[in-house]
PyMOL Python script that loads the backbone (N, CA, C, O; Angstrom):
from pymol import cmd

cmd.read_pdbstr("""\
ATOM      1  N   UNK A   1      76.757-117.052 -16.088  1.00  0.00           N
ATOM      2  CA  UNK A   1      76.080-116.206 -17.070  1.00  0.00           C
ATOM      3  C   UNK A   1      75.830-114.842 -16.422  1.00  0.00           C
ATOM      4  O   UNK A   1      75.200-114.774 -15.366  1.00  0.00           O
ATOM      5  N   UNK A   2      76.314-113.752 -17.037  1.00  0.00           N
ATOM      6  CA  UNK A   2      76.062-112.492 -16.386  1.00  0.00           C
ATOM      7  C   UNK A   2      74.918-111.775 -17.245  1.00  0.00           C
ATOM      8  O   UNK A   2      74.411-112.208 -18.280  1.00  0.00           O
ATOM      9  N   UNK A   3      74.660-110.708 -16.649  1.00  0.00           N
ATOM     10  CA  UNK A   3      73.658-109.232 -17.188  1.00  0.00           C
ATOM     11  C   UNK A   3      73.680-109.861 -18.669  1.00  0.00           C
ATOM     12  O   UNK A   3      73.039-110.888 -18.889  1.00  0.00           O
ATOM     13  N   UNK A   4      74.255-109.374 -19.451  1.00  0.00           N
ATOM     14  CA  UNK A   4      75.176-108.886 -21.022  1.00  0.00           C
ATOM     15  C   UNK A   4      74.343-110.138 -21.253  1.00  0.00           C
ATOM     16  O   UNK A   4      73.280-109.987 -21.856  1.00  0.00           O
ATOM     17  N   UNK A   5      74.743-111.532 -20.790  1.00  0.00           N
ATOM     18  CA  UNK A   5      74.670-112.928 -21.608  1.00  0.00           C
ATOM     19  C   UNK A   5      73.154-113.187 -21.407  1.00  0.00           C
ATOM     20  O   UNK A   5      72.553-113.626 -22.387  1.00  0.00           O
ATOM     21  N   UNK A   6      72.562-113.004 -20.432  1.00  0.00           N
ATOM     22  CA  UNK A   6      70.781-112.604 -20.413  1.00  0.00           C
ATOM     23  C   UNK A   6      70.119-112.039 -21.258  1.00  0.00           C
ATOM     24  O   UNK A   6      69.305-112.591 -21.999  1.00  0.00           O
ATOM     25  N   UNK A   7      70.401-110.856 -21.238  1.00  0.00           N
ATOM     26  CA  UNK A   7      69.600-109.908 -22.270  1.00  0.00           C
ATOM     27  C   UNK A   7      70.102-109.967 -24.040  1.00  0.00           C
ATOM     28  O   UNK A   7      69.643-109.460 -25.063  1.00  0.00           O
ATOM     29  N   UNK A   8      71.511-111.046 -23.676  1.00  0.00           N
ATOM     30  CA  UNK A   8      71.332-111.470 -25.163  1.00  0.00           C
ATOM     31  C   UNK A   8      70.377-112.404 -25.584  1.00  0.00           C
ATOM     32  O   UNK A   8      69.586-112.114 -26.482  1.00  0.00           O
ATOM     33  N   UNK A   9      70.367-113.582 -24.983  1.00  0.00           N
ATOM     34  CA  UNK A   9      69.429-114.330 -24.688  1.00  0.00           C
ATOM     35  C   UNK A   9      67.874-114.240 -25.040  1.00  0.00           C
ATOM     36  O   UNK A   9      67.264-115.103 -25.672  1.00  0.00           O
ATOM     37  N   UNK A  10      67.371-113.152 -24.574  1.00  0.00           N
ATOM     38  CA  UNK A  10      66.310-112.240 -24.364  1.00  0.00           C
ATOM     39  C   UNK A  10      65.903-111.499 -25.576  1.00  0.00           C
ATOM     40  O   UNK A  10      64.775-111.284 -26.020  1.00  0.00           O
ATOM     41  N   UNK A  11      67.235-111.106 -26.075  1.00  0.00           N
ATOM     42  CA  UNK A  11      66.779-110.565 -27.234  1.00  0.00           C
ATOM     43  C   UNK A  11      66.687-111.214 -29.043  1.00  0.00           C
ATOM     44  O   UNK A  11      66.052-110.971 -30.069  1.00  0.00           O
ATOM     45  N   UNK A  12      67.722-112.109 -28.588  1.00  0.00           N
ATOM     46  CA  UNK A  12      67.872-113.211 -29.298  1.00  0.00           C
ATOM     47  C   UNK A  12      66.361-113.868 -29.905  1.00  0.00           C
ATOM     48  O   UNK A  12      66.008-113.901 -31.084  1.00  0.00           O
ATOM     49  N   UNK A  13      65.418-114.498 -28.392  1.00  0.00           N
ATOM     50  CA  UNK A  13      64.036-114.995 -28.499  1.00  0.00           C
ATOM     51  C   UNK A  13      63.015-113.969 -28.738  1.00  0.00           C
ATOM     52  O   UNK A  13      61.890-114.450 -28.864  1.00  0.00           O
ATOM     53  N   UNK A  14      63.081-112.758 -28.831  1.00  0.00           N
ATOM     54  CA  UNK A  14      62.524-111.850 -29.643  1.00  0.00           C
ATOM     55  C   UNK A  14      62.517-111.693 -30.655  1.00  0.00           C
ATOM     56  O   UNK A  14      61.501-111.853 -31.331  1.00  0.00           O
ATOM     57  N   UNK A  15      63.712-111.301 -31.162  1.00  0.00           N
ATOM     58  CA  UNK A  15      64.017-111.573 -32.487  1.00  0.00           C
ATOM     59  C   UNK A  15      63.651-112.505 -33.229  1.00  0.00           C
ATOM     60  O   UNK A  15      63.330-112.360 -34.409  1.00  0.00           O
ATOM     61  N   UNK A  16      63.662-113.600 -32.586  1.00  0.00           N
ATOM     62  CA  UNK A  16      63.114-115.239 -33.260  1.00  0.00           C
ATOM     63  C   UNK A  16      61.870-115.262 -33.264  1.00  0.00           C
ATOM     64  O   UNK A  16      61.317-116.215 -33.814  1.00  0.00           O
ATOM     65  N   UNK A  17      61.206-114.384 -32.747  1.00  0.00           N
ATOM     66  CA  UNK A  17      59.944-114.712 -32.330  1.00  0.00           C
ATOM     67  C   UNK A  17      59.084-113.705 -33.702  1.00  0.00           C
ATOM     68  O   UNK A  17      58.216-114.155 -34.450  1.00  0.00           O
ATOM     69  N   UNK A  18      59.631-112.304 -33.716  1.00  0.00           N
ATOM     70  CA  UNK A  18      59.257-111.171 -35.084  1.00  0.00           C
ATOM     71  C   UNK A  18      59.387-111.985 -35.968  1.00  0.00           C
ATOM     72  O   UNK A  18      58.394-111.962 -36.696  1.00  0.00           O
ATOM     73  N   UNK A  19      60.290-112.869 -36.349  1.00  0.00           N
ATOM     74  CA  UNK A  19      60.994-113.058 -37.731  1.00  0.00           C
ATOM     75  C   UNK A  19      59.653-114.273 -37.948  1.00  0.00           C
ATOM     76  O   UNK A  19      59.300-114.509 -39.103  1.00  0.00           O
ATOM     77  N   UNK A  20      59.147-114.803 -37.096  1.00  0.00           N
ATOM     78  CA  UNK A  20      58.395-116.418 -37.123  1.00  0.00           C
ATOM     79  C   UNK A  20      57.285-115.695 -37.421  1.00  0.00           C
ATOM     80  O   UNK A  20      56.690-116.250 -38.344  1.00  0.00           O
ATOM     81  N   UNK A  21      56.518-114.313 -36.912  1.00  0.00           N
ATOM     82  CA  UNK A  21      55.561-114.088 -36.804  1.00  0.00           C
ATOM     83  C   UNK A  21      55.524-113.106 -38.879  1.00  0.00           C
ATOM     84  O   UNK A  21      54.559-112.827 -39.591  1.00  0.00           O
ATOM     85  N   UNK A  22      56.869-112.929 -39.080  1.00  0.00           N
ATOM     86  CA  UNK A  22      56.892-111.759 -40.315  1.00  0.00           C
ATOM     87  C   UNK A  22      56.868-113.136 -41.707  1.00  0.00           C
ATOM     88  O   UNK A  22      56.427-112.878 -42.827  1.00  0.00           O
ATOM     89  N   UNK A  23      57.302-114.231 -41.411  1.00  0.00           N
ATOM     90  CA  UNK A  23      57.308-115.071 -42.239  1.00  0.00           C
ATOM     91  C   UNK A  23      55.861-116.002 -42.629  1.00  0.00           C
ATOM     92  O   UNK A  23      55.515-116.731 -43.559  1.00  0.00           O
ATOM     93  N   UNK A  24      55.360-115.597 -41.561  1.00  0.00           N
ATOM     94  CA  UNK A  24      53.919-116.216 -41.833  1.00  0.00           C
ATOM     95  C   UNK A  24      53.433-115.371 -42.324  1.00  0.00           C
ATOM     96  O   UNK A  24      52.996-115.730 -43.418  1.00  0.00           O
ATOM     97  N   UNK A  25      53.165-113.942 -42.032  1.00  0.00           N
ATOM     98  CA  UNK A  25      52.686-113.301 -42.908  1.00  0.00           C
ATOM     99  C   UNK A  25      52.991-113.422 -44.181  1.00  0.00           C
ATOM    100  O   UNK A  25      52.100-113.825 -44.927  1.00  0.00           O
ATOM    101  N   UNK A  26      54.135-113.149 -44.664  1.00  0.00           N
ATOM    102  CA  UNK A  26      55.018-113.036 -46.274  1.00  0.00           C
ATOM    103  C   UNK A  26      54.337-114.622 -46.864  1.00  0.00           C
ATOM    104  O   UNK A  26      53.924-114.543 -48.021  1.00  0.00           O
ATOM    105  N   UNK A  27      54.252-115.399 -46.493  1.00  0.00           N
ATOM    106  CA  UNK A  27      54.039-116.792 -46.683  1.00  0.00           C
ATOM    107  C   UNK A  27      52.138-116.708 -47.148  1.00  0.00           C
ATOM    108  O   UNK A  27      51.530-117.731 -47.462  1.00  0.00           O
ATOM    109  N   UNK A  28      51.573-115.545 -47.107  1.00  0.00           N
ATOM    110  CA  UNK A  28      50.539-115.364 -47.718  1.00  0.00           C
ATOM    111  C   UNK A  28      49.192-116.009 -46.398  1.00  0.00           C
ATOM    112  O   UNK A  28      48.075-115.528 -46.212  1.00  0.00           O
ATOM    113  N   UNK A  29      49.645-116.853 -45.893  1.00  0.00           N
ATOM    114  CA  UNK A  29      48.827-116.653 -44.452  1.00  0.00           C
ATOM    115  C   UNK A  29      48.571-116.133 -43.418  1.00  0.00           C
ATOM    116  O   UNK A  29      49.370-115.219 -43.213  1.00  0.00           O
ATOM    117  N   UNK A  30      47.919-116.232 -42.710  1.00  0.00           N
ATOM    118  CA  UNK A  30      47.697-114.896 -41.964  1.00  0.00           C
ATOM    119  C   UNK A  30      47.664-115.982 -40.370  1.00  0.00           C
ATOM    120  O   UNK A  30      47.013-116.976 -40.048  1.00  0.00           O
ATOM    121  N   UNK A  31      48.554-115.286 -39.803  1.00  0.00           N
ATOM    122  CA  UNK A  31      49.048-116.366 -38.372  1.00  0.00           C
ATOM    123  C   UNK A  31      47.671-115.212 -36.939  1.00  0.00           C
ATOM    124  O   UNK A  31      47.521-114.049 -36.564  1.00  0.00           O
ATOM    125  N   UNK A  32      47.013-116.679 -36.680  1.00  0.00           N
ATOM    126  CA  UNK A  32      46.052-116.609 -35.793  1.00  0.00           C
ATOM    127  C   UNK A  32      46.885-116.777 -34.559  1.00  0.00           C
ATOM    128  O   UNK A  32      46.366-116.537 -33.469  1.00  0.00           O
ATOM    129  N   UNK A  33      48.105-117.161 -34.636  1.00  0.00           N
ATOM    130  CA  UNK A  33      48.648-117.139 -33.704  1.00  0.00           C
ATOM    131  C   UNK A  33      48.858-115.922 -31.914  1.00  0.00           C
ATOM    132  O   UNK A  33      48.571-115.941 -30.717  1.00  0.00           O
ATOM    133  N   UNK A  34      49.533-115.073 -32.942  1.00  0.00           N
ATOM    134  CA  UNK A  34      49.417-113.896 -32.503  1.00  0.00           C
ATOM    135  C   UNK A  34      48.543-112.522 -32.644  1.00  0.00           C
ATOM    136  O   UNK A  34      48.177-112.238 -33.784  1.00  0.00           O
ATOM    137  N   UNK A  35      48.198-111.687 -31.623  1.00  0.00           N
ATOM    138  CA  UNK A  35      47.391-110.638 -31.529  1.00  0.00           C
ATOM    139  C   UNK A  35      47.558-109.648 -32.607  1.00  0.00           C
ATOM    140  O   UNK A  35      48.569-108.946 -32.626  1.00  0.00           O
ATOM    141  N   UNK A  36      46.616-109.536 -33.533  1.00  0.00           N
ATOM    142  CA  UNK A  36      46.818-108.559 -34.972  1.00  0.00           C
ATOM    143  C   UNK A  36      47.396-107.349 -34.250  1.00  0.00           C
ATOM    144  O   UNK A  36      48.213-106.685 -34.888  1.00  0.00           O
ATOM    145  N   UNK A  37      47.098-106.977 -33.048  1.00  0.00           N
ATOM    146  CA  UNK A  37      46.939-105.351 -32.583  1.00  0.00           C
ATOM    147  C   UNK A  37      48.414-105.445 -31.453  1.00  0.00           C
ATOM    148  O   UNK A  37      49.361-104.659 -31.422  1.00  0.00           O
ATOM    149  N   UNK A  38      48.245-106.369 -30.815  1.00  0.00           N
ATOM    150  CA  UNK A  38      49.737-106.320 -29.735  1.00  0.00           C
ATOM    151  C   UNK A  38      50.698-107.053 -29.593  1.00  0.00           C
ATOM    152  O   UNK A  38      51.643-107.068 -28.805  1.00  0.00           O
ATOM    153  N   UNK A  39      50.266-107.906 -30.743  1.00  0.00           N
ATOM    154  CA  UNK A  39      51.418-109.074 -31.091  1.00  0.00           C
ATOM    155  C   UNK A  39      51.666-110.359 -29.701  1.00  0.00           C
ATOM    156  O   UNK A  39      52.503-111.259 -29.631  1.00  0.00           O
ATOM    157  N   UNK A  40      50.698-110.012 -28.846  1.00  0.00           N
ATOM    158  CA  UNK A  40      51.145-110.987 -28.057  1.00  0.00           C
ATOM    159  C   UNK A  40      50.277-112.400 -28.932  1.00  0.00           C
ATOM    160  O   UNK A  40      49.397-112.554 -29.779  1.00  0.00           O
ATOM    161  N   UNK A  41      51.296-113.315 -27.982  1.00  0.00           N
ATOM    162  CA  UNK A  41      50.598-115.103 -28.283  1.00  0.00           C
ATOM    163  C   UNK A  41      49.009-115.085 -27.990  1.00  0.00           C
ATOM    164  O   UNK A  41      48.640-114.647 -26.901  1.00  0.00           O
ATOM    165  N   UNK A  42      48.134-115.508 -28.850  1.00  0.00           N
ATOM    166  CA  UNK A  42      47.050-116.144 -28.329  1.00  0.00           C
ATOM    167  C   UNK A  42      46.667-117.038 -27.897  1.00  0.00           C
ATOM    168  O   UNK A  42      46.185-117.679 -28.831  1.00  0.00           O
ATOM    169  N   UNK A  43      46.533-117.637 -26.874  1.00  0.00           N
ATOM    170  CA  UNK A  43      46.313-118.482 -25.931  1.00  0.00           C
ATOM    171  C   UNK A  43      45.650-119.557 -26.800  1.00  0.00           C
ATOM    172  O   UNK A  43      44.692-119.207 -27.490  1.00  0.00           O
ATOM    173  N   UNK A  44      46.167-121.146 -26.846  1.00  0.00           N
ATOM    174  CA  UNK A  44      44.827-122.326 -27.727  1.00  0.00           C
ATOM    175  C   UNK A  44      43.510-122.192 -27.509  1.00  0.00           C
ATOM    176  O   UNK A  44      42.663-122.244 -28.401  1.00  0.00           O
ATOM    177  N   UNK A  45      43.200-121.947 -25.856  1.00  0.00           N
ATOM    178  CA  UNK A  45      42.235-121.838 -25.901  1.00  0.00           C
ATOM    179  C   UNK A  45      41.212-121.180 -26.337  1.00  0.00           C
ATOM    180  O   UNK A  45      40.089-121.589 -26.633  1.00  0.00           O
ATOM    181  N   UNK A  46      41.799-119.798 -26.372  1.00  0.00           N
ATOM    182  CA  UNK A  46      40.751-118.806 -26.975  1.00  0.00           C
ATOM    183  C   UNK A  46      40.838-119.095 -28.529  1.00  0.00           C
ATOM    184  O   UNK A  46      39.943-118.595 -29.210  1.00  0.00           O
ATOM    185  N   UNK A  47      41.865-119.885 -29.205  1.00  0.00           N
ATOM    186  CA  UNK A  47      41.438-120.180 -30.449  1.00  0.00           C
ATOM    187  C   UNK A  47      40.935-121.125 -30.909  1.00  0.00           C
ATOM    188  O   UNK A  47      40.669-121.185 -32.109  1.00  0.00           O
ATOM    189  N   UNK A  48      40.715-121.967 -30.172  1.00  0.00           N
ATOM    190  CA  UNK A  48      39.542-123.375 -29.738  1.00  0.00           C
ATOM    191  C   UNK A  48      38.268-122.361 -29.918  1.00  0.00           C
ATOM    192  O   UNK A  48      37.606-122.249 -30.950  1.00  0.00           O
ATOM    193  N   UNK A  49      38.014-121.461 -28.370  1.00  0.00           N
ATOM    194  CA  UNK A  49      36.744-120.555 -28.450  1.00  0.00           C
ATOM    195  C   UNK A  49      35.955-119.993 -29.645  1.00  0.00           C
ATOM    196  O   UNK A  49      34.788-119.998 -30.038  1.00  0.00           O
ATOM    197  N   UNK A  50      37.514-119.356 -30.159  1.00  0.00           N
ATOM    198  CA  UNK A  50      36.733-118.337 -31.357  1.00  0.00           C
ATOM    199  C   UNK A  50      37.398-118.785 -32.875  1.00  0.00           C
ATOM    200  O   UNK A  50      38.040-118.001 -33.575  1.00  0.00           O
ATOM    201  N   UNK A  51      37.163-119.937 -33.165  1.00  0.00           N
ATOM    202  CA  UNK A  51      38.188-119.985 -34.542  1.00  0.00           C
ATOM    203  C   UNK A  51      38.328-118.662 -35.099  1.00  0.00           C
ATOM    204  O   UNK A  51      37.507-117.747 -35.146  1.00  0.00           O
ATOM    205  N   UNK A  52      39.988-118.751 -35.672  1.00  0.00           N
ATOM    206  CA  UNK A  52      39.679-117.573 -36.767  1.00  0.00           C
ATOM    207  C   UNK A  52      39.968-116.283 -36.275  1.00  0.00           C
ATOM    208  O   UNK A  52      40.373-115.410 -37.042  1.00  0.00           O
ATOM    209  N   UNK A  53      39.717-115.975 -34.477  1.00  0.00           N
ATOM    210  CA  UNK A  53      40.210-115.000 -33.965  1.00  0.00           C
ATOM    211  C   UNK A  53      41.473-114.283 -34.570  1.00  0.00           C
ATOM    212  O   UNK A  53      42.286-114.838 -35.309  1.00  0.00           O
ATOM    213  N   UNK A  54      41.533-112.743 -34.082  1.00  0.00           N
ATOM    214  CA  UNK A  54      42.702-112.311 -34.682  1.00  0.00           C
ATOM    215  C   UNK A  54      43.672-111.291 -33.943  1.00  0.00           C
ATOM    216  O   UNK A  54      44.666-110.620 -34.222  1.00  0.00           O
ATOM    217  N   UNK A  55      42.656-111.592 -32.595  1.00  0.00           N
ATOM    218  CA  UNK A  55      42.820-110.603 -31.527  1.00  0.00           C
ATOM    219  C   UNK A  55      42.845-111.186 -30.385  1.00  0.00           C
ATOM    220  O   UNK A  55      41.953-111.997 -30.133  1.00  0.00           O
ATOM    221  N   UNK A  56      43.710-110.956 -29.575  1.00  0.00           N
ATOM    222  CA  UNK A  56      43.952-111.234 -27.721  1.00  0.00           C
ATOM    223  C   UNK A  56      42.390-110.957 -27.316  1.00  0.00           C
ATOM    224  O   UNK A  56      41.628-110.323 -28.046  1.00  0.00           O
ATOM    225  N   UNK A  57      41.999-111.540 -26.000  1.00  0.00           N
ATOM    226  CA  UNK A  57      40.590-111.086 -25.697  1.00  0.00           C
ATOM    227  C   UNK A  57      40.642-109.505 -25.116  1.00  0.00           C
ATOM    228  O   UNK A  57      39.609-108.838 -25.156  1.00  0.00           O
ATOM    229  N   UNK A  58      41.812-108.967 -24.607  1.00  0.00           N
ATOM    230  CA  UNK A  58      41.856-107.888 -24.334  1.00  0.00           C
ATOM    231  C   UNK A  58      42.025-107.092 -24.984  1.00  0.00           C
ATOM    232  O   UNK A  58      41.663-106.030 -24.478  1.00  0.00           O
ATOM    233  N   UNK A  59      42.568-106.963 -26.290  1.00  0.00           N
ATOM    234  CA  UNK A  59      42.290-105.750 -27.851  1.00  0.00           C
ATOM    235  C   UNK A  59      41.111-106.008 -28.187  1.00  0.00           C
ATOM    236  O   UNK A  59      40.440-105.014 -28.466  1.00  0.00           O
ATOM    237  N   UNK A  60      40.442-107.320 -28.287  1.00  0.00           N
ATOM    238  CA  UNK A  60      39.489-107.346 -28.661  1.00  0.00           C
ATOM    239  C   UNK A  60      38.524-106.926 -28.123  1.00  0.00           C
ATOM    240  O   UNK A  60      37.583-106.601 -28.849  1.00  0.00           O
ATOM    241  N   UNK A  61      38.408-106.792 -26.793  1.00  0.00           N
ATOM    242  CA  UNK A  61      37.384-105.993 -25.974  1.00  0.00           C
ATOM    243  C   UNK A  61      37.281-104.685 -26.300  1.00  0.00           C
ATOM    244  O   UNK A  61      36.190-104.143 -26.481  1.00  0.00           O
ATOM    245  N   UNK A  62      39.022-103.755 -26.453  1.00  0.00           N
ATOM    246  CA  UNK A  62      39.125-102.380 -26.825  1.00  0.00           C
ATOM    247  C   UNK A  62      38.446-102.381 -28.101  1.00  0.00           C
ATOM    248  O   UNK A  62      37.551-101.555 -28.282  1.00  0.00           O
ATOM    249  N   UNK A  63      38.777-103.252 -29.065  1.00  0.00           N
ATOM    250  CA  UNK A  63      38.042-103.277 -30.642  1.00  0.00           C
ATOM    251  C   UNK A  63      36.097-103.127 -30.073  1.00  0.00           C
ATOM    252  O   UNK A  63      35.196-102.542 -30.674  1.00  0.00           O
ATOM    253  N   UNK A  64      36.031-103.814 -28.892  1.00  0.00           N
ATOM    254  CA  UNK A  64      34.313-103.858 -29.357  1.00  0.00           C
ATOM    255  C   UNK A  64      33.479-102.797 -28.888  1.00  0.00           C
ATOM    256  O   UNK A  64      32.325-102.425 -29.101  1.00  0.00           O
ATOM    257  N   UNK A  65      35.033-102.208 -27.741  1.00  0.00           N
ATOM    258  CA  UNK A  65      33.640-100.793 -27.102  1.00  0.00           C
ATOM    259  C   UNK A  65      34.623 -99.468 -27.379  1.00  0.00           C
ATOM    260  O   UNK A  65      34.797 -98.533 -26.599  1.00  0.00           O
ATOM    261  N   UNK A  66      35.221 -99.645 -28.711  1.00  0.00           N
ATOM    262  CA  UNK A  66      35.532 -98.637 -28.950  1.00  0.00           C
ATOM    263  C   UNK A  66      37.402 -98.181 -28.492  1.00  0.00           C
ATOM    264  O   UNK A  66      38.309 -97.670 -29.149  1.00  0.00           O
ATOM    265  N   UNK A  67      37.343 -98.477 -27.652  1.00  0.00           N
ATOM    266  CA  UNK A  67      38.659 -98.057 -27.128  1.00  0.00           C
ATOM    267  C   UNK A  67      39.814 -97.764 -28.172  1.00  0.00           C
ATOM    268  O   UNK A  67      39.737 -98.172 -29.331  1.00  0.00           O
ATOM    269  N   UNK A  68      41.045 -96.928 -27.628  1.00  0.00           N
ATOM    270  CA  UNK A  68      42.104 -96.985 -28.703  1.00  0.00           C
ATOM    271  C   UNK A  68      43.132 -98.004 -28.282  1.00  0.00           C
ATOM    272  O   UNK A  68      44.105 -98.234 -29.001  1.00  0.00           O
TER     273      UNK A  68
END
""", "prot")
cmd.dss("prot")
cmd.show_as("cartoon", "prot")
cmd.util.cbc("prot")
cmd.orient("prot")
């Protein structure tokens, strides 16, 4: 497997990953999954912590003291 066949790879599970995150939306639910603000995964645990969360703990920190 070279360079080329990696970053297809790579981009491939990106792609899969927008499309999972754009279909939950369209689907009229709203996926706690991922970070409203950076799209990263949210960890179970912190959604154990905070049901309902909608934010990584680190946007969410920027959300609480202001930050951009």
């Amino acid at each position: 497997m070279d360079i080329a066949d990696k970053a297809a790879q790579c981009e491939a599970a990106l792609l899969n990953d927008a499309l999972a995150r754009q279909a939950a939306k369209q689907h009229g639910g709203q996926s706690y999954s991922y970070c409203e603000d950076c799209g990263a995964p949210i960890p179970p645990a912190r959604q154990q912590a905070a049901p309902g969360c909608t934010r990584c703990i680190l946007c969410q920190t920027y959300a609480e003291k202001g930050w951009p």
